[in-house]
C-alpha positions as CSV (number, residue, x, y, z in Angstrom):
1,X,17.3,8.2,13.3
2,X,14.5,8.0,11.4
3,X,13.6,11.2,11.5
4,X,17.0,12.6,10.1
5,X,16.7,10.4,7.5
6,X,13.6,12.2,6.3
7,X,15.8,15.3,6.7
8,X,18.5,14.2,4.7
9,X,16.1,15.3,1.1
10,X,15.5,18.6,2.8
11,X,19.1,19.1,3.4
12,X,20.1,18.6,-0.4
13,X,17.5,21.2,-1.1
14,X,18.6,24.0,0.9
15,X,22.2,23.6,0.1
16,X,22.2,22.7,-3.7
17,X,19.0,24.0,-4.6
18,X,17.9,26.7,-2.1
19,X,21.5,28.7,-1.2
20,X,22.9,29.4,-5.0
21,X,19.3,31.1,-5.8
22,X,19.2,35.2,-6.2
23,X,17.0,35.6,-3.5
24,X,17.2,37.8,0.0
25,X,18.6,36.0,3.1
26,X,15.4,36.3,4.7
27,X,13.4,34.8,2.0
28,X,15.5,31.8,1.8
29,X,15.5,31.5,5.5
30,X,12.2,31.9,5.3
31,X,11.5,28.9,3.0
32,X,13.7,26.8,4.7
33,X,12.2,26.7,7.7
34,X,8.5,25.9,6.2
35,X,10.2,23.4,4.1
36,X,11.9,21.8,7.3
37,X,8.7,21.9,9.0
38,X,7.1,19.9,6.0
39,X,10.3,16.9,5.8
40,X,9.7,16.3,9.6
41,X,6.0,15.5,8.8
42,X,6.4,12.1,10.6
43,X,7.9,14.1,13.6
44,X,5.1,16.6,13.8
45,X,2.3,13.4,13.5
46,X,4.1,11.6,16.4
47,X,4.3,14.5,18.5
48,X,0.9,15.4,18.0
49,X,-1.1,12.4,17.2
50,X,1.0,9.9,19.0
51,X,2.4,8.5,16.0
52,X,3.7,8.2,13.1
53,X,1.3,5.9,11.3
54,X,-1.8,7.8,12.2
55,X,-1.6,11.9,11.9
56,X,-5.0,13.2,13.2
57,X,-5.0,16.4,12.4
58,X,-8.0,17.9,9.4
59,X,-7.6,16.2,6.1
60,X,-6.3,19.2,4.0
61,X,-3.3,19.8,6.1
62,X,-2.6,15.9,5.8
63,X,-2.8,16.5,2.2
64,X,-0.9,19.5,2.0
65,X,1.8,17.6,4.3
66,X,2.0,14.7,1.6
67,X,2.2,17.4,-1.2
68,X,5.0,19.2,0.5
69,X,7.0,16.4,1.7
70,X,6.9,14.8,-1.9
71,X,8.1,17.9,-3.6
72,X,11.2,18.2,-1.5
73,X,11.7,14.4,-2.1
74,X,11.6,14.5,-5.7
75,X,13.6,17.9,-5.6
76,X,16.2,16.3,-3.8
77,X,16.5,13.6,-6.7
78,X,16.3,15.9,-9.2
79,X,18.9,18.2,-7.7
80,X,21.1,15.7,-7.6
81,X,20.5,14.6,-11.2
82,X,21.4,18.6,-12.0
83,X,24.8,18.0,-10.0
84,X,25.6,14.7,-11.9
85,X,24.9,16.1,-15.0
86,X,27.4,19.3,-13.7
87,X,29.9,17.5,-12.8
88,X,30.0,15.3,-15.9
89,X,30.1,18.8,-18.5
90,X,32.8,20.2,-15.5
91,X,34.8,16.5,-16.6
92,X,34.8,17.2,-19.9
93,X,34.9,21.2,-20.4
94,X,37.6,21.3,-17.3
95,X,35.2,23.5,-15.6
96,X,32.0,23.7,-13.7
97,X,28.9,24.9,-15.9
98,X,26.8,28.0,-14.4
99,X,23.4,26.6,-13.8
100,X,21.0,29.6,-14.3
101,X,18.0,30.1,-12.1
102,X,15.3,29.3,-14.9
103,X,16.7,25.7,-14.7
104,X,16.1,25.5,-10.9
105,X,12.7,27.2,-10.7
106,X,12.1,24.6,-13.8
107,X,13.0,21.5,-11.6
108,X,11.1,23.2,-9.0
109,X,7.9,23.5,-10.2
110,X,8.5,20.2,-12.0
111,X,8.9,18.5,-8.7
112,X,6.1,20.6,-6.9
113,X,3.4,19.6,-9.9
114,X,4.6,16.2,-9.6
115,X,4.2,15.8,-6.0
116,X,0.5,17.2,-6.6
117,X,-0.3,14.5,-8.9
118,X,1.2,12.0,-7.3
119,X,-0.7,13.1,-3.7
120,X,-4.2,13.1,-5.8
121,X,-3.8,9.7,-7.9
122,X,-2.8,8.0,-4.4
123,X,-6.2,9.3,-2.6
124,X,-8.8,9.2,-5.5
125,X,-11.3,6.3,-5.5
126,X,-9.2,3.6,-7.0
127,X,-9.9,2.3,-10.4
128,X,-11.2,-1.0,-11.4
129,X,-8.5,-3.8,-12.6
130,X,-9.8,-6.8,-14.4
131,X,-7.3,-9.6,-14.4
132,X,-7.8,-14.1,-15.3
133,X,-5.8,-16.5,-13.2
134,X,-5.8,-19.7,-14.6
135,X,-5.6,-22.2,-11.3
136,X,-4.4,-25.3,-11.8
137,X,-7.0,-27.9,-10.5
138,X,-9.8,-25.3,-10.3
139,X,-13.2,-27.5,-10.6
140,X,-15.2,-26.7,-13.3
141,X,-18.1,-25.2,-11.5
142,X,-15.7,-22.0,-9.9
143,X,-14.6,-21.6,-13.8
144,X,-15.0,-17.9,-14.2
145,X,-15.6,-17.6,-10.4
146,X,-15.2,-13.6,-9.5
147,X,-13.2,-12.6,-6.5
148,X,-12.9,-9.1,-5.6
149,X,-9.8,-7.9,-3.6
150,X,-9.6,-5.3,-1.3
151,X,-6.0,-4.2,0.3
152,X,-4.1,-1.5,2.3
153,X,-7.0,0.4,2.5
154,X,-5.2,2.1,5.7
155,X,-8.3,4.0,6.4
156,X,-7.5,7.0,8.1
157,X,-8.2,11.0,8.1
158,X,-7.0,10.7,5.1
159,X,-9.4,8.1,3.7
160,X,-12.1,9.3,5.8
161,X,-15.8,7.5,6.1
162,X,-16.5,8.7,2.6
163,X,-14.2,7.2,0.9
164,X,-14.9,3.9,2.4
165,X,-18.3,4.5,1.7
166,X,-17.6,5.2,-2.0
167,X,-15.1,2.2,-2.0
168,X,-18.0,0.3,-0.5
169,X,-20.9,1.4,-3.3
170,X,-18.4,0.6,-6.2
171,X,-17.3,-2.6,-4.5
172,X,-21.1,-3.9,-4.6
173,X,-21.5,-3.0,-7.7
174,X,-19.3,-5.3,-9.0
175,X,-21.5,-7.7,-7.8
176,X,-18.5,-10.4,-7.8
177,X,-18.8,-13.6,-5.7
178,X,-16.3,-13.3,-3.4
179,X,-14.9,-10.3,-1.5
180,X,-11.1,-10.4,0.3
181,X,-9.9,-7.9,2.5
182,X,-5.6,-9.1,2.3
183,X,-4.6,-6.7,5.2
184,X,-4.1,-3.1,6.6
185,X,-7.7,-1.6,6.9
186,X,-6.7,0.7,8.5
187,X,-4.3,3.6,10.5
188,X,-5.5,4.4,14.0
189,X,-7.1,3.3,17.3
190,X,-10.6,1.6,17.5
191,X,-11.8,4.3,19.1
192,X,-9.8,7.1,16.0
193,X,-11.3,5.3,13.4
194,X,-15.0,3.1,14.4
195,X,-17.0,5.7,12.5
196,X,-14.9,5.8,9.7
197,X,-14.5,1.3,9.2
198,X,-18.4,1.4,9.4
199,X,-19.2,1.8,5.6
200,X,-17.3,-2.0,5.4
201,X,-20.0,-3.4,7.5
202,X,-22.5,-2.7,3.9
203,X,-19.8,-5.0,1.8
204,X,-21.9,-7.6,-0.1
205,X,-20.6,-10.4,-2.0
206,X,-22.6,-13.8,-2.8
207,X,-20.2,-15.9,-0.6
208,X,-19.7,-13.2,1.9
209,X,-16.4,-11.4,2.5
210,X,-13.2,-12.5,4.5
211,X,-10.1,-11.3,5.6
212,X,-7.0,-11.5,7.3
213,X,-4.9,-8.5,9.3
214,X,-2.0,-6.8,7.7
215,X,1.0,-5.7,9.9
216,X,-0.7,-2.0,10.8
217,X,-3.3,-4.0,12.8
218,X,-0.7,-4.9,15.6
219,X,-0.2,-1.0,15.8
220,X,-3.4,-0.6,16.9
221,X,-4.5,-2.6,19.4
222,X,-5.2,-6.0,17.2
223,X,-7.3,-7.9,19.2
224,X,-9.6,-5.0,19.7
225,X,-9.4,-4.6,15.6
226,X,-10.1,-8.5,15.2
227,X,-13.1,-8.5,17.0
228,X,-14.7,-5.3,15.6
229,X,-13.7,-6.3,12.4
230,X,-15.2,-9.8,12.9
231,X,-18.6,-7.6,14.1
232,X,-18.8,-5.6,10.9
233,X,-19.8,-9.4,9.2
234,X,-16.4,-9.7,8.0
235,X,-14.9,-13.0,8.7
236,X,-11.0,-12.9,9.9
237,X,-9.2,-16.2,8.6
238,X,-6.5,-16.0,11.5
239,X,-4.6,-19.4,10.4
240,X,-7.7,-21.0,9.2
241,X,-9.7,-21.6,6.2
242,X,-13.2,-21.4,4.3
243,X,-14.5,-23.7,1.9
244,X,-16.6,-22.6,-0.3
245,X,-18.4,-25.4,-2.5
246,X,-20.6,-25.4,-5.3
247,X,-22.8,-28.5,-5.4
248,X,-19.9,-31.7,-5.4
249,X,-16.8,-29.1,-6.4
250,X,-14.7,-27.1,-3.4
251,X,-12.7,-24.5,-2.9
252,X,-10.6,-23.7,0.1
253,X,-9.9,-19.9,0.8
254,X,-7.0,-19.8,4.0
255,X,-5.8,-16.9,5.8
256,X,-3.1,-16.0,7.6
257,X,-2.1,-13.6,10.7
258,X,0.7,-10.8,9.4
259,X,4.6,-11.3,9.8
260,X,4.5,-8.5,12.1
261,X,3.0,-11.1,14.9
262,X,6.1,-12.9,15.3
263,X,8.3,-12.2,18.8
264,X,4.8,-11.1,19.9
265,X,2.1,-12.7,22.6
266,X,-0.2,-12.9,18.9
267,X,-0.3,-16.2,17.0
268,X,2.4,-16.1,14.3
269,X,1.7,-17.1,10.7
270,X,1.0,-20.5,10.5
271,X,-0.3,-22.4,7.3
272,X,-0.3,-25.8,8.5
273,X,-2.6,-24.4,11.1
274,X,-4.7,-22.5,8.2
275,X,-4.7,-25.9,5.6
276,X,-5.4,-28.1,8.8
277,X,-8.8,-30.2,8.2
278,X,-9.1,-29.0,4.7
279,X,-10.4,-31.1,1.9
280,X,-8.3,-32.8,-0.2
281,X,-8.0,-32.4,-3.7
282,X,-9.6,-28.9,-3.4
283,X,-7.1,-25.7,-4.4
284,X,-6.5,-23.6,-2.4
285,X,-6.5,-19.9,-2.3
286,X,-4.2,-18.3,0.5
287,X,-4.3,-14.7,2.0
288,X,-1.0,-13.6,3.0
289,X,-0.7,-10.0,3.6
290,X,3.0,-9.7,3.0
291,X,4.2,-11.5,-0.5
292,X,7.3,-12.5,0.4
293,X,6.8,-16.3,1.9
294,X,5.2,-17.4,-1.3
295,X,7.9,-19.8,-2.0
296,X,6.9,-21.6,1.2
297,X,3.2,-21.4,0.3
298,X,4.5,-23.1,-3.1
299,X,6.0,-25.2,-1.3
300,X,2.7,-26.5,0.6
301,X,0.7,-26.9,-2.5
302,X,-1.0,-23.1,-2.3
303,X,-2.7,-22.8,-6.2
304,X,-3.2,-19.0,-5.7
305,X,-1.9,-16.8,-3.1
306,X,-3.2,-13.1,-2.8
307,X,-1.3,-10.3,-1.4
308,X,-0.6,-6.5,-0.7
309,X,1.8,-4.9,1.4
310,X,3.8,-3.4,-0.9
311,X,1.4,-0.4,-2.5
312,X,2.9,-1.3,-6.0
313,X,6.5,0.3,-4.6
314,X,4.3,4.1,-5.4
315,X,6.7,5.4,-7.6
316,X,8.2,3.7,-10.5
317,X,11.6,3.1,-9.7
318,X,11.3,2.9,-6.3
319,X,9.6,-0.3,-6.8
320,X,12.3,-1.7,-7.6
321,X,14.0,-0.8,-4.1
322,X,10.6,-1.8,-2.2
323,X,11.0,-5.7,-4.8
324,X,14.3,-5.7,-2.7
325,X,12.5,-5.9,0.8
326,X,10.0,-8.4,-0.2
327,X,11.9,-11.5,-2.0
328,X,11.4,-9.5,-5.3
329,X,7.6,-9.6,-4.9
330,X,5.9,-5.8,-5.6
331,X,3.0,-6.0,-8.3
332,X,1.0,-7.8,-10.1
333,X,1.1,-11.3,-11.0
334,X,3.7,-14.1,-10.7
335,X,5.1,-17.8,-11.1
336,X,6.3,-19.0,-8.1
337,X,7.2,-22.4,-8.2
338,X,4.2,-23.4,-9.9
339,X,1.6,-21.0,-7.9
340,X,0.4,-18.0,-9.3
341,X,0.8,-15.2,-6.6
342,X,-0.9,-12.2,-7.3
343,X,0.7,-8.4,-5.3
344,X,-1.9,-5.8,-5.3
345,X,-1.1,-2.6,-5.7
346,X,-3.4,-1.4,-2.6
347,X,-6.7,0.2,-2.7
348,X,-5.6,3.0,0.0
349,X,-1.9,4.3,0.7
350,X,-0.6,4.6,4.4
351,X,-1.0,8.5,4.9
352,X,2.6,9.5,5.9
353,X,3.8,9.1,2.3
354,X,0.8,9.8,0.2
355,X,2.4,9.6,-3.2
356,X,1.4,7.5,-6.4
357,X,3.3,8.1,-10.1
358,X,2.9,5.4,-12.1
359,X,1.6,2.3,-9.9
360,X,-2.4,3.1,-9.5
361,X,-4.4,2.0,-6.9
362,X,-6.8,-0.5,-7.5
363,X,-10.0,-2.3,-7.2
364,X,-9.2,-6.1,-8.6
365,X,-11.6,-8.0,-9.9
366,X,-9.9,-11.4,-10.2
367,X,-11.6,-13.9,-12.5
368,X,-10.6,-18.0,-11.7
369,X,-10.7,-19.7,-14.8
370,X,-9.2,-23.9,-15.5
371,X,-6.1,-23.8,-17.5
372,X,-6.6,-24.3,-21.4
């Protein structure tokens, strides 16, 4: 099923946009078939890679998969735009307008440059985002505290060893105090993908780095992720907690294990578990990979809860379909309940939809600051 729902795009094109074109029969057969090769991308990674989250075939032709299958995506819509706006003149003239080819190689290419742009924003080095969250009960000593945060970096043959390296070099630049890792670091098997998390064992950050898993983890063998992870000098909150202090003032940084653990023989989220034995009085800031139990982390007194998951909904407009699946939770920064809860956009992109147009990638630099 899944798989002929990515054909369904692919379908639209070679009826509505493909068939009324003055080309040969061969030609269009021809691009058909390349074209149906490219929407079963997922298909051809599974059958070749063992699954759909993790194609390990060379980088360029995972590139060139993304740019393909985003083009007949976005074709798809745009075809369909072409017949509503049709069918609307045919309404009012009594007759169906004849759509000359110019207009279709126009959406075509439109769709095609698109795709490309969207394929190369999603795998650049992410830029860096400075945002203030004002934290209610935030002692004065963590006032302008710096937190960096790392998500979804879903490193992969797609975002190979040198990105994570780069990611790394920029990252320690920053020089911030506190580094966070909120999930999904990466897409493939210890044994796919150990040189490639490496670079994440040079992450420096005055009060060290933690993390929690995201639900890609549990694809790949978590427990062998968890301790590898934990090996790189990356501390995994699994339903626990820091506290970081500055002389007599505290701050409690929790974690939590991904939704994606529950009906399995992994712990489940659990924040009492994570707030158990925590000092009172201190705010807390909670890791949550998925955003959208934030009212219950309201609920329990959370000040700040970070979060990915979502990868900003990738394309404007489809964030608002992505907001749907996740209690209206997709980017940046919101009120819940009295705790801010801040949905990063991702700093990677899972590889089998590679496609950012107007929701960047991001390296956050979060700065804690008392409320005037």
């Amino acid at each position: 099923m899944f798989h002929l729902i990515f054909g369904l795009p692919w379908l639209v094109v070679v009826l509505r946009f493909i068939q009324p074109l003055p080309w040969i029969l061969s030609v269009k057969i021809a691009v058909a078939v390349v074209l149906l090769v490219a929407s079963q991308y997922h298909l051809v990674s599974r059958l070749s890679s063992g699954s759909v989250f993790s194609p390990e075939f060379p980088r360029p032709l995972i590139i060139a998969f993304n740019v393909v299958f985003g083009a007949i995506v976005l074709l798809a819509f745009f075809q369909l735009a072409l017949d509503a706006i049709s069918l609307i003149v045919a309404l009012v003239n009594r007759g169906f307008p004849v759509v000359p080819p110019s207009v279709r190689y126009g959406i075509g290419v439109l769709a095609l440059g698109l795709s490309a742009f969207g394929v190369s924003q999603a795998i650049r080095i992410p830029p860096l985002k400075n945002i203030e969250i004002a934290i209610a009960g935030l002692p004065a000593a963590f006032d302008g505290y710096r937190v960096l945060q790392l998500t979804d970096l879903h490193i992969s043959r797609l975002f190979p060893a040198s990105w994570a390296e780069e990611v790394v070099k920029r990252s320690n630049a920053l020089d911030v105090d506190l580094t966070v890792i909120t999930g999904d670091f990466i897409d493939g098997t210890l044994e796919a993908r150990q040189v490639d998390v490496a670079p994440l064992a040079n992450l420096r950050a005055r009060d060290g780095v933690l993390a929690i898993p995201g639900n890609h983890e549990y694809y790949f063998g978590y427990d062998g992720w968890m301790r590898h992870d934990a090996g790189l000098g990356i501390r995994m909150l699994l339903n626990e907690h820091a506290v970081i202090e500055r002389g007599e003032d505290r701050v409690v940084v929790a974690g939590l294990t991904d939704l994606a653990a529950m009906g399995s023989a992994f712990p489940a989220p659990d924040l009492t578990a994570a707030l158990r034995g925590a000092p009172a009085n201190a705010p807390v800031i909670l890791l949550d990979h998925q955003p959208r139990m934030a009212e219950r982390s309201a609920q329990a007194g959370v000040a700040l809860q970070l979060s990915g998951h979502t990868h900003g909904g990738m394309i404007r407009g489809l964030d608002m379909l992505v907001a749907r699946g996740n209690n209206g939770f997709v980017s940046g920064l919101y009120d819940v309940g009295g705790m801010q809860l801040y949905v990063n956009n991702g700093t990677g992109l899972w590889p089998g939809f590679a496609l950012r147009l107007g929701r960047l990638s991001e390296l956050t630099v979060i700065t804690l600051r008392r409320p005037k």
